[in-house]
Phi, psi and omega in degrees: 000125173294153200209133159249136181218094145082053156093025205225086175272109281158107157322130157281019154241357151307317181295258192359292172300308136006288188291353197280343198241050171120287185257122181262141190284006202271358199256358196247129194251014195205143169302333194278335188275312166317331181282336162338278171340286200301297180300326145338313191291352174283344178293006199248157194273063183263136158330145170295337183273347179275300167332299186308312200295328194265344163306299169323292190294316164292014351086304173283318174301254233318305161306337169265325175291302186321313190275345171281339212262306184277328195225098164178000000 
């Protein structure tokens, strides 16, 4: 189930996989600053199926960014 958080429309099980690394969407007032976040974390010695997993969820903010921000 889609979830809007400061303007951050977000999988409610994405926020879920998130808080497990951490990140509340709540702190964040933008896709771009979330996506920040996420991507930072690659910097940390996280397993490849957790990469994948932050991969996945970025991918989708990006592609939810692109069409509010960019395709109009």
């Amino acid at each position: 189930m889609l979830k809007k958080i400061n303007n951050i429309i977000i999988d409610e099980a994405d926020i879920n996989t998130l808080k497990k690394y951490d990140i509340d969407i709540a702190d964040y007032q933008n896709i771009r600053e979330l996506s920040l976040a996420i991507e930072r974390l690659d910097d940390y010695s996280l397993e490849q199926e957790e990469l994948d997993e932050l991969d996945l969820i970025l991918s989708k903010l990006q592609e939810t960014d692109y069409y509010q921000n960019y395709r109009k």
